[in-house]
C-alpha positions in Angstrom: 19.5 -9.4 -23.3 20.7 -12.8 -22.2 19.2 -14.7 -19.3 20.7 -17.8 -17.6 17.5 -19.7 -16.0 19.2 -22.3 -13.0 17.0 -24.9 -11.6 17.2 -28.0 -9.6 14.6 -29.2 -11.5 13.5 -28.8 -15.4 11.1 -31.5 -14.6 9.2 -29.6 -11.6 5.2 -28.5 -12.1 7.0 -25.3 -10.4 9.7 -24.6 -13.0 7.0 -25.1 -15.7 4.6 -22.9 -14.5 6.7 -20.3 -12.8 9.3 -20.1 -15.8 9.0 -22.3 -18.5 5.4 -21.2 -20.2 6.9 -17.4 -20.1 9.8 -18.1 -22.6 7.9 -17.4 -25.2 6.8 -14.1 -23.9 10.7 -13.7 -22.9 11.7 -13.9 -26.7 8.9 -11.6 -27.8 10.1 -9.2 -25.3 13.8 -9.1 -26.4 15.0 -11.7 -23.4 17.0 -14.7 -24.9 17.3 -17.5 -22.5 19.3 -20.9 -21.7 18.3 -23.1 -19.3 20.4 -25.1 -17.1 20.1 -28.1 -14.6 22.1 -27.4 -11.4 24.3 -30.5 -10.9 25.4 -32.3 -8.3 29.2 -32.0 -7.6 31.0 -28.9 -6.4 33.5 -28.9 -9.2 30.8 -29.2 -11.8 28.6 -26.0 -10.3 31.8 -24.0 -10.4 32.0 -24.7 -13.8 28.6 -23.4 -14.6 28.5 -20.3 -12.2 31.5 -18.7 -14.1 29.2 -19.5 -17.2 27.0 -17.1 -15.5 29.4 -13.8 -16.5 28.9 -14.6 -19.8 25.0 -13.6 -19.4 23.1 -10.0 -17.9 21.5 -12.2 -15.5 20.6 -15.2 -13.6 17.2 -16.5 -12.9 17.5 -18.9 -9.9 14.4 -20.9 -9.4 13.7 -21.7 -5.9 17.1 -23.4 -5.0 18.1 -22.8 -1.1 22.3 -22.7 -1.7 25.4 -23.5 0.1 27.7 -21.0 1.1 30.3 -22.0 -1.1 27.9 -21.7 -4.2 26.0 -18.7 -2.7 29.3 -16.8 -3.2 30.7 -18.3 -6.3 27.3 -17.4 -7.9 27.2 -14.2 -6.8 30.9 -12.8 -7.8 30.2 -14.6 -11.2 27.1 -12.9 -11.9 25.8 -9.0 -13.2 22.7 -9.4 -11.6 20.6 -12.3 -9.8 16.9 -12.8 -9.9 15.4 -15.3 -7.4 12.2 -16.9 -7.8 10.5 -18.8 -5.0 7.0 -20.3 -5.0 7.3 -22.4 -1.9 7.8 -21.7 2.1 11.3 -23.5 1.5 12.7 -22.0 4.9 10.7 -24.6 6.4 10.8 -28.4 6.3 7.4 -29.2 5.2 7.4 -33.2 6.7 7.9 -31.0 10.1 6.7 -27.5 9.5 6.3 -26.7 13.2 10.1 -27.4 13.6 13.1 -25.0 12.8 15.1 -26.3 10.0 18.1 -24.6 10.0 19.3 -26.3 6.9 16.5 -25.1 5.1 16.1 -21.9 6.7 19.8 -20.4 5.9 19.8 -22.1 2.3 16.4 -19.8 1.7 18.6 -17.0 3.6 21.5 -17.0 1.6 19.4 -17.1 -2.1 17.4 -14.3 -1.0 20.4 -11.8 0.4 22.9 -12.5 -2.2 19.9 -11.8 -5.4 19.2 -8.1 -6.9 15.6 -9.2 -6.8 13.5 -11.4 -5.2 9.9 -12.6 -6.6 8.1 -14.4 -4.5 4.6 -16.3 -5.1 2.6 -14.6 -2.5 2.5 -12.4 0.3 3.7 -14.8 3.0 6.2 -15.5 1.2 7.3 -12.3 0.2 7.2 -11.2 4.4 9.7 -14.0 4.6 11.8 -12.1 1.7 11.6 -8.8 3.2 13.4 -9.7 6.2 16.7 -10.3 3.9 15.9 -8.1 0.7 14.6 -4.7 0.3 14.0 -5.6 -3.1 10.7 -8.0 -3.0 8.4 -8.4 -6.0 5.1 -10.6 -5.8 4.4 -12.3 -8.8 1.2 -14.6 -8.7 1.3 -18.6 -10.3 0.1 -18.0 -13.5 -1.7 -20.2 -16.3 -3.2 -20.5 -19.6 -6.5 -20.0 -19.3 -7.4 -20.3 -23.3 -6.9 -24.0 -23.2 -9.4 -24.5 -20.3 -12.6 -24.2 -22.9 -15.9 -25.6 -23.0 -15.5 -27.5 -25.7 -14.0 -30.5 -23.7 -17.0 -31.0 -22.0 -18.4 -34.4 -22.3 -22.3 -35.5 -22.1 -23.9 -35.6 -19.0 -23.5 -39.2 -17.8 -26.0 -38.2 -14.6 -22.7 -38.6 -12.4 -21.3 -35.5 -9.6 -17.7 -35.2 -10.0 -15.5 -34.2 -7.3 -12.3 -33.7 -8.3 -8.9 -33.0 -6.4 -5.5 -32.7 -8.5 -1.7 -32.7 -7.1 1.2 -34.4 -6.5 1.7 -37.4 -4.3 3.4 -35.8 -1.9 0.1 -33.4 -1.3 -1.7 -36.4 -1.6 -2.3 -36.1 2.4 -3.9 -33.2 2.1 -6.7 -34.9 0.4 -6.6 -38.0 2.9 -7.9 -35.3 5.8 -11.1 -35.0 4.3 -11.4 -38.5 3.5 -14.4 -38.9 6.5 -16.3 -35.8 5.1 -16.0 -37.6 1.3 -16.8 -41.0 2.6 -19.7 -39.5 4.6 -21.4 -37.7 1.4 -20.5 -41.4 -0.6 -23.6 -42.8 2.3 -26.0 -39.4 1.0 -25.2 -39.3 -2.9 -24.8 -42.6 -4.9 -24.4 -40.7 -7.8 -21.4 -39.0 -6.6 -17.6 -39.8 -7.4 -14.3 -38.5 -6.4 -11.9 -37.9 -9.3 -8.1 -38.2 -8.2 -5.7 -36.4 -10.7 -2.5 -38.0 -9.5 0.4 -40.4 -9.8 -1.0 -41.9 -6.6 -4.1 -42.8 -5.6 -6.5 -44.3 -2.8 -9.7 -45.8 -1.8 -13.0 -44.7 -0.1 -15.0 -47.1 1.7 -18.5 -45.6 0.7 -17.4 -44.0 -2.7 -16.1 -45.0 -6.3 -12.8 -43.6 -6.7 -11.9 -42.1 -10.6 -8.2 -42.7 -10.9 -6.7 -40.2 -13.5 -2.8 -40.6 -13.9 -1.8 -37.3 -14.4 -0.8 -35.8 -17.5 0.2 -32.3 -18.8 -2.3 -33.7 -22.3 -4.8 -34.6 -20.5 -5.3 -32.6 -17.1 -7.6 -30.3 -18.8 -9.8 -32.2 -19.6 -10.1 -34.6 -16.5 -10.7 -31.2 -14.7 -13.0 -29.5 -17.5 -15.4 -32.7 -17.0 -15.7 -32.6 -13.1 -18.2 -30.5 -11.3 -16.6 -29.4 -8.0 -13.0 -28.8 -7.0 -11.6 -29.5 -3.8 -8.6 -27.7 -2.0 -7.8 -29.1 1.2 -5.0 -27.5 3.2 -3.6 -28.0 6.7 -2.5 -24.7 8.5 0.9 -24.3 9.2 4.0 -22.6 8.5 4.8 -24.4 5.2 1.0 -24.8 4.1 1.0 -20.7 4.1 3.0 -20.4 1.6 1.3 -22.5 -1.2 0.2 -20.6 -4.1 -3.0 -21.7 -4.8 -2.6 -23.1 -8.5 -5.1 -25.9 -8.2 -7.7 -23.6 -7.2 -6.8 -21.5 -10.6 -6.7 -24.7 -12.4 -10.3 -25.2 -10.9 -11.3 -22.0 -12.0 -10.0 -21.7 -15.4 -12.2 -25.0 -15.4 -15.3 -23.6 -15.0 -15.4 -25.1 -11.4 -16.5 -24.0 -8.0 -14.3 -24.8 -5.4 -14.1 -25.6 -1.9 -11.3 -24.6 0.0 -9.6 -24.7 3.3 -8.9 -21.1 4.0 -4.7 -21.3 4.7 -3.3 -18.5 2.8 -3.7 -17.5 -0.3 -6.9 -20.4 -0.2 -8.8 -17.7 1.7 -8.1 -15.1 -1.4 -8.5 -17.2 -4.5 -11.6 -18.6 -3.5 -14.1 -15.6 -1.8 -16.4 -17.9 0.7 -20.2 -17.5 -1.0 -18.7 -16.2 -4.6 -16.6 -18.6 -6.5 -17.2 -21.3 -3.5 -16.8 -21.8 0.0 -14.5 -22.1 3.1 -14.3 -25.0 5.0 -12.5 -25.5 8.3 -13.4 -28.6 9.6 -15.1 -31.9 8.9 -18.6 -30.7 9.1 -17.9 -28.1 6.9 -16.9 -29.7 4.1 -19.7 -32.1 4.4 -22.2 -29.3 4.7 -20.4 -27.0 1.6 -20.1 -30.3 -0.4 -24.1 -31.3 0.3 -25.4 -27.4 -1.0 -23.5 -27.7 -4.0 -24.4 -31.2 -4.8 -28.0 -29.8 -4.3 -28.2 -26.8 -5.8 -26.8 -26.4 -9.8 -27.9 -23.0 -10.1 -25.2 -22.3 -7.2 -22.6 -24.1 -9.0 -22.9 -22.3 -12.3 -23.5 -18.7 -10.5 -19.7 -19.2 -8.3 -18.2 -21.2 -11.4 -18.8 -18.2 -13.9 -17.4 -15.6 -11.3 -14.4 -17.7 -10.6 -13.6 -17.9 -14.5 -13.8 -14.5 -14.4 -11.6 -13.9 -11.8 -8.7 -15.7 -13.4 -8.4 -13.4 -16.2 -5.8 -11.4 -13.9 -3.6 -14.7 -13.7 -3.7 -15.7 -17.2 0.3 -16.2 -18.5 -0.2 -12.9 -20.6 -1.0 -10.8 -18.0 1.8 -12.8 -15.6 4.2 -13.0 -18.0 4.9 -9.3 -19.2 5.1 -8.8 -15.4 7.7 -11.1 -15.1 9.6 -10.0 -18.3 8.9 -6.3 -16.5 10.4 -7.2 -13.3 13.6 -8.9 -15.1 14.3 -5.9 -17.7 13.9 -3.3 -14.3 16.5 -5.4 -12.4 18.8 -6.0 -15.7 18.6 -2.4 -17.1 16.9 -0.5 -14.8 13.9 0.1 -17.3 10.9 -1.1 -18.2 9.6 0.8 -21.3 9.8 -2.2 -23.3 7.5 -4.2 -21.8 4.1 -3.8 -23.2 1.4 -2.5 -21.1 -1.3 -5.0 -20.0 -5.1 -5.0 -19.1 -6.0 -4.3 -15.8 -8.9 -5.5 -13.6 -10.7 -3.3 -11.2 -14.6 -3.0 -9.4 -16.9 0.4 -10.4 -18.1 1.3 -7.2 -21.6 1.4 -6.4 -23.5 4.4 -6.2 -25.5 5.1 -2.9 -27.8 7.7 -1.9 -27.7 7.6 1.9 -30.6 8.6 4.6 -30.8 12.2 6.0 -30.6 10.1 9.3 -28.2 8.1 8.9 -27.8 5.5 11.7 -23.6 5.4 11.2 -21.4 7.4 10.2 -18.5 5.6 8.7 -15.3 8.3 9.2 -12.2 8.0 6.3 -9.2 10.1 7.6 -7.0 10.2 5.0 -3.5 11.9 4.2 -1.8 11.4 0.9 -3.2 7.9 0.4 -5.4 8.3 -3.1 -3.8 5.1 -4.7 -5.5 3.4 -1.5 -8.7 5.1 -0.6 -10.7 4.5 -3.7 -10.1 0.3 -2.5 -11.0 1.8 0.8 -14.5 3.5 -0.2 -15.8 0.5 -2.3 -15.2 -1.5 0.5 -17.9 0.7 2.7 -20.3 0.7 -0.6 -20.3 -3.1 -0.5 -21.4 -3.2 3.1 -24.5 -5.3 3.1 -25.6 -3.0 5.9 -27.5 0.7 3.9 -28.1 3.1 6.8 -24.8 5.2 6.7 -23.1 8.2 5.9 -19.4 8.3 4.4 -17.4 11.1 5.7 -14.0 11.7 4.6 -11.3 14.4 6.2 -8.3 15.0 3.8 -5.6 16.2 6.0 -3.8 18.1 3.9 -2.9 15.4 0.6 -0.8 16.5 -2.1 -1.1 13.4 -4.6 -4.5 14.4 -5.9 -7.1 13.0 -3.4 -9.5 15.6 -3.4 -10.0 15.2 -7.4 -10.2 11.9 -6.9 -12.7 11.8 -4.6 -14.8 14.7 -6.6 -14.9 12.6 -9.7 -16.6 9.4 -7.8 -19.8 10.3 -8.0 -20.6 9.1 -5.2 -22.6 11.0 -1.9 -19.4 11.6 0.3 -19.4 14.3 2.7 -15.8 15.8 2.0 -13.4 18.4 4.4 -10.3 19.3 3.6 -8.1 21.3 6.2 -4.3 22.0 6.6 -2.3 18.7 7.7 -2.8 18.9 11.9 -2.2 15.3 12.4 -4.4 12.2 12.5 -5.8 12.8 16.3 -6.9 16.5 14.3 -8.9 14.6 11.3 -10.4 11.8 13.7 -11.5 14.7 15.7 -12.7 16.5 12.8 -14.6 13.3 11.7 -16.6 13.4 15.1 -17.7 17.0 14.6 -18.9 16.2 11.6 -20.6 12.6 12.3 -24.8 13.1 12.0 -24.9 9.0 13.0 -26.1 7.5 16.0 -23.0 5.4 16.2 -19.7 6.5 14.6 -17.0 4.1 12.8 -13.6 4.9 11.9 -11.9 2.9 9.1 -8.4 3.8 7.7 -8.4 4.8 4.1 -5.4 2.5 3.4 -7.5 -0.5 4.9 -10.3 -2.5 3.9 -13.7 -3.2 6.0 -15.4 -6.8 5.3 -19.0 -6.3 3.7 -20.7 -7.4 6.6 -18.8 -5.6 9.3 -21.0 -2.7 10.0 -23.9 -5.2 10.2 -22.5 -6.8 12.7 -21.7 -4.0 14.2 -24.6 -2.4 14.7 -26.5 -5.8 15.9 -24.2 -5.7 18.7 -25.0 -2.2 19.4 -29.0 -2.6 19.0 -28.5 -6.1 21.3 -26.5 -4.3 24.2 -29.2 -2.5 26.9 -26.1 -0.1 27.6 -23.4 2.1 25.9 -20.7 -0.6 24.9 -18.0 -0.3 22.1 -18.0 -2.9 19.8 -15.0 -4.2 17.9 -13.4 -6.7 16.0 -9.8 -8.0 14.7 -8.3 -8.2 11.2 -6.9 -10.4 8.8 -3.6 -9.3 7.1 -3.2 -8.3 3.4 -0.3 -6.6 1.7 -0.7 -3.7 -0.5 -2.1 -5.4 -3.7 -4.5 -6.3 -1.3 -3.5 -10.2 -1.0 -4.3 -12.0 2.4 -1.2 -13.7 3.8 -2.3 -13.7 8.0 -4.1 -12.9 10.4 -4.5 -11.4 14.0 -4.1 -14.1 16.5 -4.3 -12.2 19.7 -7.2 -12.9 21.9 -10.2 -10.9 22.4 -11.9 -10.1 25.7 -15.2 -8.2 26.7 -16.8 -6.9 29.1 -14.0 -4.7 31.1 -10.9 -5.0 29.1 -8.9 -2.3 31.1 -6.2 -4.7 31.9 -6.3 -7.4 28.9 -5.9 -3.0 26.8 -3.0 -1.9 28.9 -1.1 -5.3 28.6 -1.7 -5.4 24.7 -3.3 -3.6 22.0 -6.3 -5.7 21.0 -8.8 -2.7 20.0 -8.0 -0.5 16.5 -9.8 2.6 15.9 -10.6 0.8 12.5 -13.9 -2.1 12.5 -14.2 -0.8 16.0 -18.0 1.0 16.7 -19.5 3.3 19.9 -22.5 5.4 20.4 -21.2 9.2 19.4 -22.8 10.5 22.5 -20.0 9.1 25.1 -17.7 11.5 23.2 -19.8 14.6 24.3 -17.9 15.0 27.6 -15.0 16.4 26.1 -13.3 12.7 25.4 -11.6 12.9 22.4 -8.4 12.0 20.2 -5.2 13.6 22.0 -3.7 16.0 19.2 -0.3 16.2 20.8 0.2 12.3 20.2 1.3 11.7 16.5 0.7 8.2 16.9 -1.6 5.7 18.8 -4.3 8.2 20.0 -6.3 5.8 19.4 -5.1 3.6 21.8 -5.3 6.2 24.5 -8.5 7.0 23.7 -9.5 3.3 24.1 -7.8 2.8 27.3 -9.3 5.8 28.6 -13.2 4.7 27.3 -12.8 1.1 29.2 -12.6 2.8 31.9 -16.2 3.5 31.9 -17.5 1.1 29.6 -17.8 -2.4 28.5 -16.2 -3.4 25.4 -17.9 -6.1 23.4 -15.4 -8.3 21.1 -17.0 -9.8 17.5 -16.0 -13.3 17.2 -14.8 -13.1 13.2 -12.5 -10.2 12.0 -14.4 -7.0 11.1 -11.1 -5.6 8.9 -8.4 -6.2 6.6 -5.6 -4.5 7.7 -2.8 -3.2 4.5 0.6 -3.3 4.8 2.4 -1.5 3.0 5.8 0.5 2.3 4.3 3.8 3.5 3.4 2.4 7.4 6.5 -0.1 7.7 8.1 2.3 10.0 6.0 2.4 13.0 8.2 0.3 14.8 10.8 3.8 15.1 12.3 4.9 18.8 9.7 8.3 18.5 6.8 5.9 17.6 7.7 3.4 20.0 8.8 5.9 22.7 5.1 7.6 22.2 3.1 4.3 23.0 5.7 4.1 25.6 4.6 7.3 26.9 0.7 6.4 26.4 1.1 3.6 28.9 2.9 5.5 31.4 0.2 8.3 31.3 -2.4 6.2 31.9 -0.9 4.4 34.5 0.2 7.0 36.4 -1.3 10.1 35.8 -5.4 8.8 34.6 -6.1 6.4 37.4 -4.8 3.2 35.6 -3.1 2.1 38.9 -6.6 1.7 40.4 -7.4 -1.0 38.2 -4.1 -2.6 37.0 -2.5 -4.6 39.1 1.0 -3.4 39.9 3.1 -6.5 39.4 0.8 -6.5 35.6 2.0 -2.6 35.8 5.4 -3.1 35.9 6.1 -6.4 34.2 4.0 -4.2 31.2 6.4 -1.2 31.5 9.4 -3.1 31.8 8.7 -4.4 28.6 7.8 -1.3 27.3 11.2 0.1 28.3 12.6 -2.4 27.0 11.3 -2.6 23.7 11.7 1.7 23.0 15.5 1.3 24.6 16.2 -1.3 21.9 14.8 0.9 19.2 16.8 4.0 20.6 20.2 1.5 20.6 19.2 0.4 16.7 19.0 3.9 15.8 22.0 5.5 17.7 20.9 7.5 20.8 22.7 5.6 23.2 22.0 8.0 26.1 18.3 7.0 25.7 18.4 3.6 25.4 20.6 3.4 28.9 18.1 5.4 30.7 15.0 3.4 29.2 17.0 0.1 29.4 17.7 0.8 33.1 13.9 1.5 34.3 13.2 -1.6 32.1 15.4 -3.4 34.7 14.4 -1.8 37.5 10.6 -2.2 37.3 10.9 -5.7 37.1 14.3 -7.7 36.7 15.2 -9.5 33.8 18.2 -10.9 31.8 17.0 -9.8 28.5 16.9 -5.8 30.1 20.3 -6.4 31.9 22.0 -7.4 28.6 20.7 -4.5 26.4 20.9 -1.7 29.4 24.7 -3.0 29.5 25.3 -3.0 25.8 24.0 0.5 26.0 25.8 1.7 28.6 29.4 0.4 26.8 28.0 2.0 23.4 27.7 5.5 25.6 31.5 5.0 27.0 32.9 4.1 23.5 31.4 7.2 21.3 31.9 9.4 24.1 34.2 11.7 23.1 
C-alpha cells in the first residue's frame, strides 16, 4: 500500500507529531510512504496532484485549499485522508471574527476527503457538519523517552515550566501577574520558558531554554510544575492539549486553564488543577509549591494516564483508520491495549436516601461508563435502579456479571416515559434522580444535590446543567444557557433549561398521579417539568451536575416528528394546562411562532410540504416575521410544484 503524505510544512511540531513519528509504525504495518512539501505556484501543485494517482491514497495534513487545487486533488486521487489538529476555520489573531478565507479553505479539505481525522472533539463537530466520515485521533507521543533517569540533583530550586511556540507565547504573558505575584511569596521559585522567545518578570528569575527536539525532555523532566494557560475562544477550543501530555509523560502536575480538551487532560484535584482566573492560578500554584506529597500523588496519576496516548497505541489507530479508508479493512492492524476503570463495589442502605433511576434501551456499550459514574459519587446513601426497556445487544448480561447491588427490571420496549415511570414505582429513596445510561453524572453531583434538598424548608427540584462530551467520552463544550430559580414557568416554556438527567425532587410530589406522559416518545420530561413549576420552585446548581454524550445513536432528535412533538408539548401546556395564566401572551406567541417555525423547516427538509405550509403559516401568524414569511412561501411554491 502506497501513501502520499502532503504538507505545508515538513518543519511543523504538527506534522511531526501528528504524522511523522508514525512512519515507522506505517512500514511495520505494510503502509509505504513519500512525503511531499506543497509548493507554492499553481503550475507546480498541478504537477504533484497528478502524482497523487500513482499512490492508494493521500494524507493531507491540515492544509485549508483553493478551489482550483481542491478539485485537481480530488480527481487525481483514489482516496483522501485529511488530518487536522487545529480550529483552522478560524483566524486565530481574531478568533471572534468570521474568516471566510479560512473557513471555506477548512470547508473544501474536509468535503472533498474520504476521511477526516480530527485532533479532538471540537474539532471533529466542525468536521461533521461537511463529512459523515469523522474519525478522532488524539496528539500522540513517546512516552519511553520521558524517564527518570534525566533527573538532575535537587538544587533546592521550584521549577515552573511552560513550553510552546512564540506565537502561543501570549498565552503565557496572561498569567504573567499571578507568576510575578508568587516571585514576591517564594524566592526559591523560577519560571522555566521552553521557547524560541522569551520574556521577563519583574519579581522572578526567568530560565531561558531555546527549544530543541534533543533537549526538551529533559528541560521538562527537571521542572516541577507545568503550566497550560489558555484563553477561551473559538480557535483556543480546538488545541489539542500536547504540552499538557508532554507535562505528563514528565512526571509533572499541571495547572491548566480549562478550554477544551485542557478540562479533560488535566482532571481538577487528580493530575492538577483548573484555574480560571488570576487568583486561581496564584492559589493552585501556592498549594503545590507547599505541599510535595500533592505533587508526586497528581504527577504519578497523570503518567499513568498517558499510557492511552503513547505513539503505539496512537499509531496503529492511525495505520487502522488509513487501511479502513484505503481497503475497506482493518485485519492487519494489530490489536492494541486498552485502558479502562473496575467499578467499585457498593453495598447500599435498606433506606436509601436516593434512588438514582438508569432507563436504558439497547445502550450496553454506554451504561457500564454510566454506572461507574454513580459508584464514584462521593455522596454513599443511594440505591441504583436500572429498567431495561426491552435491549437486544446483551445488557441484561452485562449488568448480571457486574457484581455490583443493582436493583434490575426488565419489561417489553413501552417507550422511555414507560421505564421512567417504572423507575418511580420502583424508587424506595426519599428523593429520586434520573440519569441517562448513555450520560455521565460528575462525582459530586448527588452531593450537591441533596444539600440543596436538606437546605430548602419546602419541596423544590433541584437541578443542574452539563458540559458536552462526545462518545469516547472527550469534553469539547458546554451548556451556556442561563439558569433561573425560584418560579421558572416562563424562563421553562421559552427554553429548555431543566434535563431529567442531574436534576433531583422529593418522590412524594409524584404521588398525585403526576407522572411521565407515555403517549409522548420524546421530551416527557420536559412536560413533566413544565407541569411541576407550576407548583413548585426550582432551585438551579451554579456548576454542571452532568456530562451529556453525543453520539451517532441520538443525532437525530432534531427530526419533523421529534420536533413536531416538543412543538405539540408547548402548545398543550399553553393552551390546554393553564400555561396562559402565567405566560405572558406576547412571550406565548413570539415562543410558538418560533416553534412553528423551527418543526415547518424540518417538515420542508424532509419533504412534507403540506405540513411545513400549515406550520409555517401559524408561525407567521402568531407573530410576524421575515424569517417565517420566507420559509411559509418557499413551502407553499414546493406544494404547487410536486402537486400533481
Amino acid at each position: 500500500m502506497r501513501l502520499l503524505v502532503l504538507t505545508n510544512n515538513p518543519e511543523r511540531a504538527s506534522f511531526r507529531q501528528r504524522i511523522q513519528i508514525y512512519f515507522d509504525t506505517l512500514r511495520a504495518n505494510g503502509i509505504d510512504y513519500q512525503v511531499a512539501k506543497l509548493p507554492a505556484g499553481f503550475w507546480a501543485r498541478r504537477k504533484l496532484f497528478k502524482l497523487a494517482a500513482d499512490f492508494d491514497g493521500v494524507f493531507l495534513h491540515k492544509k485549508g485549499l483553493n478551489f482550483r487545487d481542491a478539485l485537481l486533488l480530488r480527481r487525481n486521487s483514489k482516496k483522501i485522508i485529511y488530518d487536522f489538529d487545529d480550529a483552522i476555520m478560524y483566524n486565530p489573531h481574531h478568533p471572534g471574527r468570521n474568516s471566510p478565507s479560512h473557513f471555506n479553505g477548512f470547508r473544501r479539505s474536509a468535503k472533498l476527503a474520504d476521511v477526516v481525522i480530527a485532533g479532538n472533539s471540537y474539532l471533529a463537530e466542525h468536521a461533521r457538519r461537511f463529512n459523515t466520515e469523522v474519525k478522532i485521533l488524539s496528539t500522540g507521543l513517546d512516552t519511553k523517552v520521558y524517564t527518570a533517569e534525566t533527573k538532575v540533583k535537587d538544587d533546592g530550586r521550584i521549577r515552573l515550566v511552560w513550553i510552546g511556540s512564540k506565537s502561543t507565547l501570549q498565552y503565557l504573558s496572561e498569567i504573567k501577574p499571578a507568576v510575578e505575584q508568587i516571585g514576591l511569596r517564594y524566592d526559591n521559585v523560577v519560571l522555566r520558558i521552553i521557547c524560541d522567545n522569551f520574556f521577563n518578570l519583574k519579581n522572578m528569575e526567568v530560565e531561558k531554554r531555546r527549544w530543541s527536539l534533543e533537549k526538551q525532555v529533559e528541560d521538562l523532566t527537571t521542572s516541577h510544575i507545568g503550566l497550560a494557560p489558555l484563553p477561551d475562544n473559538r480557535f483556543t477550543r480546538g488545541k489539542c492539549g500536547f504540552k499538557i501530555l508532554q507535562y505528563q509523560a514528565a512526571n509533572l502536575p499541571v495547572i491548566a486553564s480549562p478550554v477544551g480538551v485542557n478540562s479533560e487532560y488535566v482532571r481538577n484535584g487528580v493530575t492538577g488543577f483548573h484555574a480560571s482566573n488570576i487568583q486561581e492560578w496564584i492559589d493552585r500554584i501556592n498549594e503545590l509549591i507547599d505541599n510535595i506529597e500533592l505533587r508526586k500523588q497528581m504527577s504519578d496519576t497523570g503518567r499513568a494516564q498517558t499510557r492511552r496516548f503513547d505513539i503505539n497505541v496512537i499509531g496503529q489507530k492511525l495505520c487502522g483508520v488509513i487501511m479502513e479508508c484505503i481497503r475497506g479493512s482493518t485485519d492487519d492492524v494489530k490489536e492494541v491495549e486498552r485502558f479502562g476503570r473496575q467499578p467499585e463495589i457498593l453495598t447500599t442502605s435498606q433506606k436509601p436516601k436516593v434512588s438514582i433511576c438508569v432507563p436504558t434501551y439497547n445502550r450496553k456499550d454506554y451504561l457500564k461508563e454510566t454506572l461507574e459514574s454513580i459508584l464514584a459519587q462521593t455522596y454513599k446513601d443511594y440505591e441504583i435502579i436500572v429498567v431495561d426497556d426491552g435491549s437486544t445487544d446483551g445488557t441484561e448480561d452485562m449488568i448480571k456479571q457486574l457484581g455490583v447491588p443493582i436493583t434490575c427490571h426488565w419489561q417489553e420496549n413501552g417507550g422511555d416515559a414507560a421505564a421512567r415511570n417504572k423507575l418511580i414505582e420502583l424508587a424506595r429513596g426519599k428523593y429520586i434522580s434520573f440519569i441517562d445510561s448513555d450520560d455521565l453524572l460528575f462525582s459530586d453531583a448527588i452531593e450537591r444535590l441533596v444539600k440543596v434538598m436538606e437546605t430548602e424548608a419546602d419541596d423544590v427540584v433541584a437541578y443542574g446543567s452539563y458540559v458536552r462530551i462526545d462518545q469516547d467520552g472527550n469534553v469539547y463544550g458546554k451548556c451556556k444557557r442561563k439558569l433561573f430559580s425560584g418560579n421558572i414557568t416562563k424562563h421553562l416554556f421559552q427554553t429548555i433549561i431543566v434535563h431529567s438527567c442531574g436534576s433531583m425532587f422529593p418522590r412524594k410530589i409524584l404521588k398525585d398521579g403526576v407522572t411521565f406522559d407515555t403517549s409522548l416518545h420524546v421530551c416527557s420530561d420536559y412536560d413533566l417539568w413544565l407541569s411541576l413549576s407550576m407548583k413548585y420552585r426550582f432551585v438551579a446548581l451554579p456548576k454542571p451536575t452532568f456530562k451529556r454524550r453525543r453520539h451517532s445513536d441520538n443525532l437525530s432528535t432534531v427530526s419533523f416528528e421529534n420536533c413536531l412533538t416538543e412543538f405539540k408539548v408547548l402548545e398543550r401546556f399553553y393552551y390546554d394546562k393553564d400555561g396562559n395564566k402565567v405566560i405572558p401572551p406576547k412571550i406565548a406567541l413570539k415562543v410558538l411562532s418560533k416553534g412553528g417555525l423551527k418543526t415547518g423547516r424540518c417538515a420542508f427538509r424532509e419533504g412534507s410540504y403540506g405540513q411545513a405550509t400549515k406550520l409555517l403559516g401559524q408561525s407567521f401568524r402568531r407573530h410576524p416575521n421575515f424569517k417565517s414569511l420566507i420559509y411559509w412561501t418557499k413551502a407553499g411554491i414546493a406544494v404547487r410544484l410536486v402537486r400533481p
